[in-house]
N, C-alpha and C positions, 0 to 999 in steps of 0.2 A: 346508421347510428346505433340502432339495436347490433349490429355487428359486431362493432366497434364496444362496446359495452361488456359485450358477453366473451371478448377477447382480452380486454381489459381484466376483466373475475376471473378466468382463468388464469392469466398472469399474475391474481395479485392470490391467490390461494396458492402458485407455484411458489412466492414469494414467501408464504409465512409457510410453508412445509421446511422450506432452505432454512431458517432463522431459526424454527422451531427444531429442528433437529441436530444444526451445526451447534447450538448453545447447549443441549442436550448431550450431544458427544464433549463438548468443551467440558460442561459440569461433570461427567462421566471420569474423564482421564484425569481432571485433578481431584477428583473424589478419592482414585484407586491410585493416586501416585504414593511411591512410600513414605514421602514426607508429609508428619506431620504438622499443619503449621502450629495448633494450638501447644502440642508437644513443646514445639520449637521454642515457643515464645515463651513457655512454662522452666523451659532449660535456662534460656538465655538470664530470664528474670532470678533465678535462683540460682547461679554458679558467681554470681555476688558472694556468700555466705547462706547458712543453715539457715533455714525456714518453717516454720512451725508447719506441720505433716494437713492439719485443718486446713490452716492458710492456703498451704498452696493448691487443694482440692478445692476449698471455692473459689479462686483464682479460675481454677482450668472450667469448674464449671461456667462461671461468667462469661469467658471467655469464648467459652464454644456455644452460647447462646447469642455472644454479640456477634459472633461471625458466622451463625448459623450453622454451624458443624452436630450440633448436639440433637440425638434423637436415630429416628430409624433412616434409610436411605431415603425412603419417598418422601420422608418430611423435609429432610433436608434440600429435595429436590423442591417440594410447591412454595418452600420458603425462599430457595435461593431465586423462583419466577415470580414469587410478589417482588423481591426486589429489583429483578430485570425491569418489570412493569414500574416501577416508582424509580424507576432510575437511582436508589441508594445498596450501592454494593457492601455500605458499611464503612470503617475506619483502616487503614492501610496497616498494617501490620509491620511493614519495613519503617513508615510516616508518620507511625499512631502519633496523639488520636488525630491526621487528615483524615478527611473523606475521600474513598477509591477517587470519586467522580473532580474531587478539586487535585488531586494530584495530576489526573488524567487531561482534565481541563488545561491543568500548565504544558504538560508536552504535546497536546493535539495541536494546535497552532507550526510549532515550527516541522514536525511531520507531513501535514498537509500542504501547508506554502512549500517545503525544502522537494516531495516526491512532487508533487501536481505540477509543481512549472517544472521539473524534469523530466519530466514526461511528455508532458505536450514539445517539451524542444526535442527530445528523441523522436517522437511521433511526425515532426515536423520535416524534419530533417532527414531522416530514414523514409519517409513519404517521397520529399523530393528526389531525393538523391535515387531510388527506386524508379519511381516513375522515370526518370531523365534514363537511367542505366537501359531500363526495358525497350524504351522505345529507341533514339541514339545506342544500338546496340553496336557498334563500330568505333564510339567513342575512348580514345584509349586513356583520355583523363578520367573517364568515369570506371572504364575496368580498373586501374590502378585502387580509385576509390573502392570498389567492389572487393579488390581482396584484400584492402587495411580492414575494413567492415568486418568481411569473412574470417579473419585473422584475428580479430578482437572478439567474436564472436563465441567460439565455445572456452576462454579464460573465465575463472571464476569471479564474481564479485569482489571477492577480498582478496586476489591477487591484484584487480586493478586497482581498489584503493590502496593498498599499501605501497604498490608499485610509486602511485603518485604523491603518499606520503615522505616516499625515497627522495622522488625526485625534485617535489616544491618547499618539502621540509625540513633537507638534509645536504644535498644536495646544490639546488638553489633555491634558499630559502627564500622566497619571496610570498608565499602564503601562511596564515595558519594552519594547522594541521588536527585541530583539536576545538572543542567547543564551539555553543552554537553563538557568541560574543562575548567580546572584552568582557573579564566578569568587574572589571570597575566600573562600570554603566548601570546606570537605571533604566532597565525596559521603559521607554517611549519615543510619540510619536515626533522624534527630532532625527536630522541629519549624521548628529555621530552615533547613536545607537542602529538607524539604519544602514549606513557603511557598512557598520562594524557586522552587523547578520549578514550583507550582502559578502562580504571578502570571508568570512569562513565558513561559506554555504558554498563556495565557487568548487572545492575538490571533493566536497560530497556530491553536489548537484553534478560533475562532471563526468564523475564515475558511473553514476544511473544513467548517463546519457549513453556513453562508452559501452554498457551493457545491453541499454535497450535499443540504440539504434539499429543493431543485424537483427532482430525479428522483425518491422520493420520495412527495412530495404528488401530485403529477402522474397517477404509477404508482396508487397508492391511491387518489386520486379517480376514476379511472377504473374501477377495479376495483369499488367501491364503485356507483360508477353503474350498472352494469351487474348488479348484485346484487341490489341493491333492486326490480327487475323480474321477478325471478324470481316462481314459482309460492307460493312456501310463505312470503317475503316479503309478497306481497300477501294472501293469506293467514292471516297473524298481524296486518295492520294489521285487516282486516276482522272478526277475530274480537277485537278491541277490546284487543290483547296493547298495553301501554306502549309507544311509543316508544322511550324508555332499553333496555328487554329486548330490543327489536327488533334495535338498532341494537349493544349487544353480545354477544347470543347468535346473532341470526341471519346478520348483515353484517359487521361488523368481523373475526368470528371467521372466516370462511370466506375474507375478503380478502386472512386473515395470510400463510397459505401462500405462495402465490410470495410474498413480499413474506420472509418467512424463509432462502427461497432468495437470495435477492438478499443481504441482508444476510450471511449464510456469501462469496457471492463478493466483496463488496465489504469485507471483513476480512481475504479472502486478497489483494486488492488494495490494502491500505495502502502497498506500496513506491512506488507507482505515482503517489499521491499526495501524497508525500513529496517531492521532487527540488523541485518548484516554493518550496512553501510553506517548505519551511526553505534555501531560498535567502535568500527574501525575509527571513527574521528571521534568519540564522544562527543555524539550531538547528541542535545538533550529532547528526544523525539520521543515516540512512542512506541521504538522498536528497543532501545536503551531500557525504558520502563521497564518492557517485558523481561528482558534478560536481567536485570538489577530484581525483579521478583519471583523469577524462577531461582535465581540462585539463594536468596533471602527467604523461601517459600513463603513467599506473600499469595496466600492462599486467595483474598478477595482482588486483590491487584491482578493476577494475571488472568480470573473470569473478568475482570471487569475490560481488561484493556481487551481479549478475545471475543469476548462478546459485542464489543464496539467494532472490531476489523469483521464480524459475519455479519454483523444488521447495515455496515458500508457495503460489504461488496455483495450480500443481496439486494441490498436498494438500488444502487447502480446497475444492476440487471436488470432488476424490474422498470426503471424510470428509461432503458434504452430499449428494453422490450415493449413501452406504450409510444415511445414516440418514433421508433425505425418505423412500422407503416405509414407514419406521417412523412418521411422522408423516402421511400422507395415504395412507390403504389402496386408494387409485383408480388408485394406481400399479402396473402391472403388472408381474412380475418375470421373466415371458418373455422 
């Protein structure tokens, strides 16, 4: 248990090293970017008409005190980590006056539901179809599969979605191609608002799959090949064990593990997936956000949405790094 314990603090001091740093470079690079946002917003407000020269000096000072811009670097810095800690990024600058965090709050939802089940069906299905390809290495429906996989493989993201906007939006129109539901609905928990997010979630969901089932297969077929050579493998085929028993008592099962691992990091990595793919549809996610604030230099918007995609895909590391030695006892806790 002390083992267990003192494996634990190490992993969770790796963890705040990762947050504290990633958030650090995040404030860093939009500190030094050339835009300025209070500038921006001092521009925007004044190309109305002439504005008394006082006026709009105490404008920009308000203004860089509510968004914490105003002062030396390091103030700006222990100010912009009181509001890390309080969770108030301040008021959105593209949304004024939202709050970073109620803006954020609306596109977290369809982010995480639209990447998370596309991943787990990638993960699923690139597992199987791997395992099956590795061991059935003679099978020539699964070679077939193997080079559609390989073949989709190094295409970039936004060639496949636009590809499929071609083809189900133009072509044969039977999807939407855009937005994340009918914008005549009222968000709830009824049938036609559910539909309507399941039917234009279908070609962004389908393109993450597209993309992420060859690492994957890939990963798993090779695991799997290399497994079947073992001692206790050739071993169970010799002593006349099934096939089928073979293949998921002795192989598939012993493959999963890193392949478990993987999937924990690539859950904490849906933001990261996101930015492209609900480009290309405008879904209203939180990779959309990003880019709608980079271009509007929404100075607290894009630390706040960055700061939320490091303290995820740290904490997903840290929460797969205490429980893999619960699931693989080979792990040493020295």
């Amino acid at each position: 248990m002390n083992g267990f314990l003192i494996y634990a603090g190490k992993r969770f001091l790796q963890f705040l090293f990762v947050v504290v740093t990633g958030i650090t470079l995040a404030f860093l690079i939009a500190h030094f970017s050339p835009v300025d946002p209070v500038e921006q917003t001092v521009s925007l407000l004044t190309s109305f008409g002439s504005t008394d020269p006082q006026s709009v000096e105490i404008l920009r000072q308000s203004l860089r005190e509510l968004y914490g811009t105003g002062g030396p670097l390091i103030d700006q810095y222990f100010t912009f980590w009181g509001r890390v800690l309080t969770g108030d990024f301040g008021p959105s600058l593209s949304s004024f006056p939202t709050p970073v965090m109620t803006v954020i709050g609306r596109a977290l939802p369809w982010t995480v539901g639209l990447l998370t089940l596309a991943t787990i069906i990638a993960w699923i299905i690139g597992n199987l179809l791997g395992a099956l390809a590795g061991y059935f290495r003679n099978s020539r429906l699964l070679k077939l599969a193997g080079i559609v996989i390989m073949a989709l493989q190094p295409i970039p993201t936004y060639i496949i979605g636009l590809s499929l906007v071609i083809l189900f939006g133009f072509v044969w129109p039977i999807l939407p191609i855009s937005g994340g539901a009918q914008v005549n609905l009222t968000p709830a928990f009824n049938w036609a608002f559910i539909s309507s997010v399941i039917e234009h979630g279908i070609l962004p969901a389908l393109t993450l799959v597209l993309v992420g089932i060859g690492g994957w297969f890939i990963s798993m077929r090779s695991l799997v090949s290399n497994i079947i050579t073992d001692d206790h493998v050739v071993y169970a085929e010799l002593g006349g064990v099934r096939s089928s028993s073979i293949f998921s008592y002795y192989v598939a099962r012993n493959a999963m593990l890193p392949q478990v691992t993987g999937l924990a990091l690539s859950l904490g990595n849906v933001f990261g997936g996101a930015v492209i793919v609900e480009f290309v549809f405008n879904y209203p996610g939180i990779g959309k956000l990003l880019i709608s604030g980079i271009y509007s230099g929404d100075y607290s918007l894009v630390l706040g949405v960055t700061t939320i995609a490091i303290i995820a895909v740290a904490a997903a590391v840290f929460v797969i790094d205490i429980i893999y030695p619960l699931i693989d006892p080979r792990v040493k806790l020295g």
